[in-house]
C-alpha positions in Angstrom: 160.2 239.0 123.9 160.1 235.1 123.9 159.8 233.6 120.2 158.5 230.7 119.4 161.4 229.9 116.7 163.9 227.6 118.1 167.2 229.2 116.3 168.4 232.7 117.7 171.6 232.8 116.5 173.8 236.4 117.8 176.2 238.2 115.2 176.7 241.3 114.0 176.1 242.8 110.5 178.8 242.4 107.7 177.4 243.9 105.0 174.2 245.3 103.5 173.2 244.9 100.3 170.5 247.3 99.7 167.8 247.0 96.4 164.6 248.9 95.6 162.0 246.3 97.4 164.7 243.5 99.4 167.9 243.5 100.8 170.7 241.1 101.3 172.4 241.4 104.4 175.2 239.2 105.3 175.7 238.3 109.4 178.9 237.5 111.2 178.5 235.1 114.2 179.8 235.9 117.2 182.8 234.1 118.0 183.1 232.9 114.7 181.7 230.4 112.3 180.0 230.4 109.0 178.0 234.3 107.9 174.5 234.0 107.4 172.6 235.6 104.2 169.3 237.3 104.6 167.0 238.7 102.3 164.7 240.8 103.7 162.9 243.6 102.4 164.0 247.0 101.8 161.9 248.9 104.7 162.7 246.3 107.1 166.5 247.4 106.7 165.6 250.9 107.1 162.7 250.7 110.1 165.0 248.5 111.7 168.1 250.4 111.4 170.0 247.5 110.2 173.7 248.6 109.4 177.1 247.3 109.2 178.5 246.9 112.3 175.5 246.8 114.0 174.0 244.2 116.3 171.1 241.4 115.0 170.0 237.9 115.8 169.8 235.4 113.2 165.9 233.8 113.3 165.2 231.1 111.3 161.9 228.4 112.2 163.2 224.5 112.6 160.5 223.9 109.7 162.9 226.1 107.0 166.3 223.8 107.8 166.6 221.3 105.8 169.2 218.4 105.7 172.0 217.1 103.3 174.3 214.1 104.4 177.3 215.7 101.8 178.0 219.1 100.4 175.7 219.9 98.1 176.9 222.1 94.9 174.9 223.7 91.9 172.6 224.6 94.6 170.9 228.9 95.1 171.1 227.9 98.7 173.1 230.6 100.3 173.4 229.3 104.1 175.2 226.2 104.2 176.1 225.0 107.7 178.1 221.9 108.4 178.1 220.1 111.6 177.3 216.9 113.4 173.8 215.9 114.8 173.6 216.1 118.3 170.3 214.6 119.5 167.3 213.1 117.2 163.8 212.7 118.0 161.7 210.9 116.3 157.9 211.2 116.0 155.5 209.1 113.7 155.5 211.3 111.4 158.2 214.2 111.8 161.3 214.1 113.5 163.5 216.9 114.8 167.3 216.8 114.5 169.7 219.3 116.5 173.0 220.2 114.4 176.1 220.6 116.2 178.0 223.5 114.7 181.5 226.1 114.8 181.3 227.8 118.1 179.5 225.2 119.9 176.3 226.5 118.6 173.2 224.2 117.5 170.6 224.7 114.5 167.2 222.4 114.6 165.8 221.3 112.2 162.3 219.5 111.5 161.7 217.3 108.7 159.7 213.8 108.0 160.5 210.9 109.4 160.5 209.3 106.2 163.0 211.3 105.2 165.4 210.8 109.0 165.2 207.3 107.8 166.3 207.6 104.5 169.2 209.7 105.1 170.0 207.6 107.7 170.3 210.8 110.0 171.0 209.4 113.8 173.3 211.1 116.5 177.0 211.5 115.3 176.3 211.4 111.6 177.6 214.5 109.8 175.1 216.9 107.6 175.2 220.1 106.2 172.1 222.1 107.4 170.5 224.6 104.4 168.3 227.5 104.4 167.3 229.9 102.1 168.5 233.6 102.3 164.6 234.3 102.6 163.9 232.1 105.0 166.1 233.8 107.3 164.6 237.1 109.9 166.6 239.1 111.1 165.7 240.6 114.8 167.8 243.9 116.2 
């Protein structure tokens, strides 16, 4: 099946936190680097088959990462990925930046332009890339 979202990232399942209505489930890359939280609900875990051990790809839209020049504490954020930006491109009014990170893997992310700018995001600059836990699909 061919997706429209731009990061597929391959792991396998660390742990499963189950609840009545979501789950938190905690992914492993392959190779190595930083886990991965998702929350997804409850009867996705179960119609999916999701279990430790077991096989997923990490789905998360360009439009859900956003961009922090430093590490950012006091934050709910649970996915905080560290790396160096690769390529921009800038539109007039959005701009997409691909994040270098561990394993040679890359996240992108789309955000304004104003906001490129203020950061002073450019190729070679290093950012942490954040998502939410429930902004991240899981896909077996």
């Amino acid at each position: 099946m061919a997706l429209t979202i731009r990061n597929q990232i391959d792991g396998k399942v660390a742990s499963v936190v189950p609840g009545e209505v979501m789950a938190v489930v905690t992914v492993r890359l392959d190779g190595g680097g930083p886990d991965f939280t998702a929350a997804v609900t409850a009867e996705a875990v179960r119609e999916l088959g999701i279990i430790p051990g077991g096989g997923v790809t990490v789905l998360i839209e360009a439009t859900k990462v956003s961009l922090a020049t430093a590490p950012v504490q006091g934050i709910s954020i649970r996915n905080r990925i560290p790396g160096t930006v690769t390529a921009v491109t800038r539109g007039e009014a959005m701009a997409t930046a691909r994040i270098g990170f561990a394993g040679g893997r890359e996240l992108t992310a789309v955000i304004t332009r104003e906001a490129l700018d203020e950061l002073g995001v450019a190729e070679g600059a290093e950012v942490v890339a954040l998502v939410e836990a429930t902004d991240v699909a899981l896909e077996t």
